[in-house]
C-alpha positions in Angstrom: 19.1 14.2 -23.7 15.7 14.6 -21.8 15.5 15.3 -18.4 12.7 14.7 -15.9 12.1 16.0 -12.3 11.3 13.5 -9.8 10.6 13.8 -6.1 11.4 11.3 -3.4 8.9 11.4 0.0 8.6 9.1 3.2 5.1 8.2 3.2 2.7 7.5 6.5 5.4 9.4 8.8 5.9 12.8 9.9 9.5 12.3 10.6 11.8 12.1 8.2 13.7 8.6 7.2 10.5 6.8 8.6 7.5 5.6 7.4 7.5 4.3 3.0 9.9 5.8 0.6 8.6 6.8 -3.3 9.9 8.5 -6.1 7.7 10.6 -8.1 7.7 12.0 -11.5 5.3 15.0 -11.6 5.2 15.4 -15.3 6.3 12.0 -17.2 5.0 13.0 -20.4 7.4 11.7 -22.9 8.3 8.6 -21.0 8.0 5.1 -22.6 6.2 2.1 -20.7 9.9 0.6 -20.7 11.6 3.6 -19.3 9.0 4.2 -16.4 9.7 0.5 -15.7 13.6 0.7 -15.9 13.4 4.0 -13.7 11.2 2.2 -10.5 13.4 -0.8 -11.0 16.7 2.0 -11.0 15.1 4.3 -7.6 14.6 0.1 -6.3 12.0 1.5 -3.7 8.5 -0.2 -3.6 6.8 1.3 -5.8 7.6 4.5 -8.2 5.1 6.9 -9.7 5.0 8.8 -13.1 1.8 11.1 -13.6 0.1 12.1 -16.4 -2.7 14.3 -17.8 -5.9 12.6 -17.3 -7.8 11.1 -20.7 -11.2 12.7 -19.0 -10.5 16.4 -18.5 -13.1 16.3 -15.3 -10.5 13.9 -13.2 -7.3 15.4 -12.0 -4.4 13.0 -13.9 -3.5 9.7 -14.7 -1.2 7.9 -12.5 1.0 5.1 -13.5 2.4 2.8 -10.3 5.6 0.7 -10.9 7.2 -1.8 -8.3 10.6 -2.9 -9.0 9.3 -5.9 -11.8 5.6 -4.4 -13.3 3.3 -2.5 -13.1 0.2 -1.9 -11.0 -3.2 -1.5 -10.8 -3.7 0.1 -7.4 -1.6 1.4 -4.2 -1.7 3.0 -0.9 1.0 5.0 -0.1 2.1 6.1 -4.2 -1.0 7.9 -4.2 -0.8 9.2 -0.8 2.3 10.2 -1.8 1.8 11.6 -5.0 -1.0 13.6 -4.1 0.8 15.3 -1.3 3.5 16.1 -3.5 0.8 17.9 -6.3 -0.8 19.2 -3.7 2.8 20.8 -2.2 3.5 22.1 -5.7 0.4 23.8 -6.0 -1.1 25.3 -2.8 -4.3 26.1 -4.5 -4.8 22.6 -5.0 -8.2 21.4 -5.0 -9.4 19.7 -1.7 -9.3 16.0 -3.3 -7.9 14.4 -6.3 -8.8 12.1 -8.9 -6.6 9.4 -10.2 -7.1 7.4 -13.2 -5.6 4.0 -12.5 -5.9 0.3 -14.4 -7.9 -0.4 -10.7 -10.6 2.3 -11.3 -11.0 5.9 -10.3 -9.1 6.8 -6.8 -10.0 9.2 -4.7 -7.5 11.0 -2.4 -8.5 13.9 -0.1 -5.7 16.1 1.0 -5.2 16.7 4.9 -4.1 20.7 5.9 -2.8 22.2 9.0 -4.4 25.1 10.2 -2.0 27.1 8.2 -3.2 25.6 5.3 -0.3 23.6 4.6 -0.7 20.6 3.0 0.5 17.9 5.5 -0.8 14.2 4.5 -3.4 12.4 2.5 -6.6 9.7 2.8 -6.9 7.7 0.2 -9.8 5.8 -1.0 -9.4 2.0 -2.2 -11.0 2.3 -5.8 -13.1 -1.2 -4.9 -14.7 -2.8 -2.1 -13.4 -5.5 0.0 -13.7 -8.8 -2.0 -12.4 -12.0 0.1 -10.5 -14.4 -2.0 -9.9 -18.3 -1.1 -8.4 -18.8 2.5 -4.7 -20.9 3.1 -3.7 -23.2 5.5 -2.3 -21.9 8.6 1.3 -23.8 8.0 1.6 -22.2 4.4 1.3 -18.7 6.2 3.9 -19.6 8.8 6.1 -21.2 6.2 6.3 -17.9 4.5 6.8 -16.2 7.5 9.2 -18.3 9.3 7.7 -18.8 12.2 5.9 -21.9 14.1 2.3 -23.0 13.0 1.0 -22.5 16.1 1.9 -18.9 16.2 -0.6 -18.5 13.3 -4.0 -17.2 15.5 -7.1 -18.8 14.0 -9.8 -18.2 16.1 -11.4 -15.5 14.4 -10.3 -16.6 10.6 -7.8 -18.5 8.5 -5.2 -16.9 6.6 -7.6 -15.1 3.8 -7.0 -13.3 0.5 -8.4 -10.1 0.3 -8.2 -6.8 -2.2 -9.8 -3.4 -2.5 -8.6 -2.6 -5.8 -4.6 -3.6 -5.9 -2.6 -7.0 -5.3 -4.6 -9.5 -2.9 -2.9 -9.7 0.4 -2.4 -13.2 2.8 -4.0 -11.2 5.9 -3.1 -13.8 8.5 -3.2 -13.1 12.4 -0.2 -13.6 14.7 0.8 -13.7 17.9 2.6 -10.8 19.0 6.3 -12.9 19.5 5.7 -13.8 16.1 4.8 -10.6 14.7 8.7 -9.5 15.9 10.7 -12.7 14.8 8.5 -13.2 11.9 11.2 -13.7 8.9 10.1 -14.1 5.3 11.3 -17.7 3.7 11.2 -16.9 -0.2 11.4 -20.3 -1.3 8.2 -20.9 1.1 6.4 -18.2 -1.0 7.6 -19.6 -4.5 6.1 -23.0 -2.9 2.9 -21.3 -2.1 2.7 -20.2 -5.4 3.2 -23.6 -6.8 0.9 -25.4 -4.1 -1.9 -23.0 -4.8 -2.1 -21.8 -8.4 -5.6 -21.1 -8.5 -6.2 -19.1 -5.6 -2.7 -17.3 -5.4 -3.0 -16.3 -9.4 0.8 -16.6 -9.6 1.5 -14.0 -6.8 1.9 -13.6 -3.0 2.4 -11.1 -0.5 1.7 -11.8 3.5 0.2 -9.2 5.6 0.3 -10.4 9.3 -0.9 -8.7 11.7 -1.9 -8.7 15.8 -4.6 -6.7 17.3 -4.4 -4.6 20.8 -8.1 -2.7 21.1 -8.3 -0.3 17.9 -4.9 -0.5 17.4 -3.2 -3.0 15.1 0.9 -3.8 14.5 1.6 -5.3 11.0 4.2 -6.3 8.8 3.8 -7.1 4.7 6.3 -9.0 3.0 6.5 -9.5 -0.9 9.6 -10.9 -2.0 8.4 -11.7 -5.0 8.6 -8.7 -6.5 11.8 -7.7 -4.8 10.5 -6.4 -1.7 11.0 -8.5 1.1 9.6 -5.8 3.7 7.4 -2.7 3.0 7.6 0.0 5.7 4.2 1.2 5.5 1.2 -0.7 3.1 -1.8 1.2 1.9 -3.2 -1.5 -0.1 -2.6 -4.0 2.9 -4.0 -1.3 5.3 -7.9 -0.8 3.5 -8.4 -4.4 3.0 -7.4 -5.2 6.1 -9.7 -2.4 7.9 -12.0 -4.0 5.5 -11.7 -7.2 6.9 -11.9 -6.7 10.6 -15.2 -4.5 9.7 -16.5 -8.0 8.3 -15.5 -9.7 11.1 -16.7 -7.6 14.0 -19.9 -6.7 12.2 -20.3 -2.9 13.2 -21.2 -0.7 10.2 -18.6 1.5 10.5 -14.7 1.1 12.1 -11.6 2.8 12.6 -7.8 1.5 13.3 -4.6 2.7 13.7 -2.4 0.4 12.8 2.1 0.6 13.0 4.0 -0.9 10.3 7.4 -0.4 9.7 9.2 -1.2 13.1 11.6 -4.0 12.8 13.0 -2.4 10.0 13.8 1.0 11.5 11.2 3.0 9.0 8.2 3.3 12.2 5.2 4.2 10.0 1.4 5.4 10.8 -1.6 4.0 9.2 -4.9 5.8 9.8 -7.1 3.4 8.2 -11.1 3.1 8.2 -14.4 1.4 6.4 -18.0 1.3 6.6 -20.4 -0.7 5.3 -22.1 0.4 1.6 -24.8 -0.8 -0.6 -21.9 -2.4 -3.0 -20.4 -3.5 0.4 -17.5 -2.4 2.6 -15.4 0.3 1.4 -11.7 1.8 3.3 -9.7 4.9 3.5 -6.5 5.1 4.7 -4.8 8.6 5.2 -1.0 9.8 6.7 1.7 12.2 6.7 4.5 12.5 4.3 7.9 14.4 4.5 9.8 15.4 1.4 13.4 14.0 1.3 14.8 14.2 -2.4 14.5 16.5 -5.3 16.7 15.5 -8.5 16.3 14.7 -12.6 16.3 11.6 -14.5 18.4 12.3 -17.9 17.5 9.8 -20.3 
């Protein structure tokens, strides 16, 4: 038998049992493709990671990010997580990590109390903000479950837009709608269907409603299992990416809440600023450790 250590941390919280849960395997040398994919499919969080030794000996590891079905090429919180939980391991950590990922090099800078303690991370979305094609207003609601008209279009459509991992549906609600909002997955396998080209053959729904600097949210993904996420990195830096674009300042900062209807309250410290390759985000939080186990195999 072989046995691997994995930890389990809420992610974008301080508290815990809120914010995002993810496993982590520290060391998953010796783990097949399949088994890293039957293991984030057993833990059935979000997303799962398994780290490895870097193929360039100036970056800090390789990470691998599994959701329930596949893997990724990019996500928020697993490498908030994960770099919180190296940097816990070793207190002489280096200030900021670099991640080998299918997405590009990531960049995540550890956050320290004034002990020294390592607290949180800010990660760095590996791309900038590309905008994909835009959706009709009653697809959006469709998925969401809510009315067309509570679909707020007076700044944009519903868009597609990445930074790196899966394009997000950032659409803008009203905020009754952003607490009824429930997600229809047959509307999102329609979607699919309806909008082949644009979609790719995937869709998750970021909606959102603005109050100043602050921002409440919600990300659905059923189709990969996850019909809510507590807290979404990779929704988060697009998103601050977005409403940089739209309010045309060069640089921008948001807090935005995720995670409330589904009693996980989460913290999103996210930010971007414009670039010569265009606008780039950062999104940082706390993390609490919760599990410690192994995986025999």
């Amino acid at each position: 038998m072989r046995a691997f250590r994995f930890v389990t941390v809420d992610v974008f919280t301080d508290t815990r049992f809120g914010g995002n849960q993810l496993a982590v395997f520290p060391d998953a040398r010796g783990l097949t493709d399949a088994e890293m994919q039957s293991l984030a499919a057993e833990f059935n969080l979000s997303e799962t990671t398994f780290v490895l030794p870097p193929a360039h000996p100036q970056n800090s590891a390789r990470v691998r990010i599994f959701n329930r079905v596949a893997e990724m090429a990019f996500a928020g919180h697993p490498n908030v997580g994960t770099a919180w939980v190296l940097g816990r391991e070793d207190e002489a950590a280096p200030r900021a990590y670099r991640f080998e990922e299918p997405a590009g090099l990531v960049e995540v800078v550890l956050d320290r109390d004034q002990a020294g303690r390592v607290v949180g991370a800010e990660v760095a979305a590996p791309q900038p903000l590309k905008l994909g094609a835009t959706l009709p207003a009653a697809t959006a609601a469709a998925c969401a479950g809510i009315a067309e008209d509570a679909i707020v279009t007076a700044r944009h459509a519903p868009v597609l837009a990445a930074d790196g991992g899966n394009h997000r549906l950032l659409t803008e609600v009203t905020p009754e709608a952003l607490a009824a909002a429930t997600p229809d997955l047959a509307a999102f396998r329609r979607a699919v269907a309806e909008h082949p080209e644009a979609t790719r053959g995937f869709l998750s729904l970021y909606i959102y409603c603005r109050d100043g600097a602050a921002v409440r949210a919600r990300m659905f993904s059923p189709l990969t299992g996850t019909v809510e996420d507590a807290a979404t990195g990779s929704a988060a830096t697009p998103l601050a990416g977005f409403l940089l674009h739209l309010d045309g300042a060069e640089e921008g900062a948001w807090d935005i809440t995720q995670g409330a209807q589904m009693g996980r309250p989460s913290l999103l410290r996210a930010r971007a600023r414009r670039t010569e390759d265009g606008i780039r985000a950062r999104v940082g939080g706390g993390c609490v450790a919760v599990l410690r186990g192994e995986a025999v195999l």
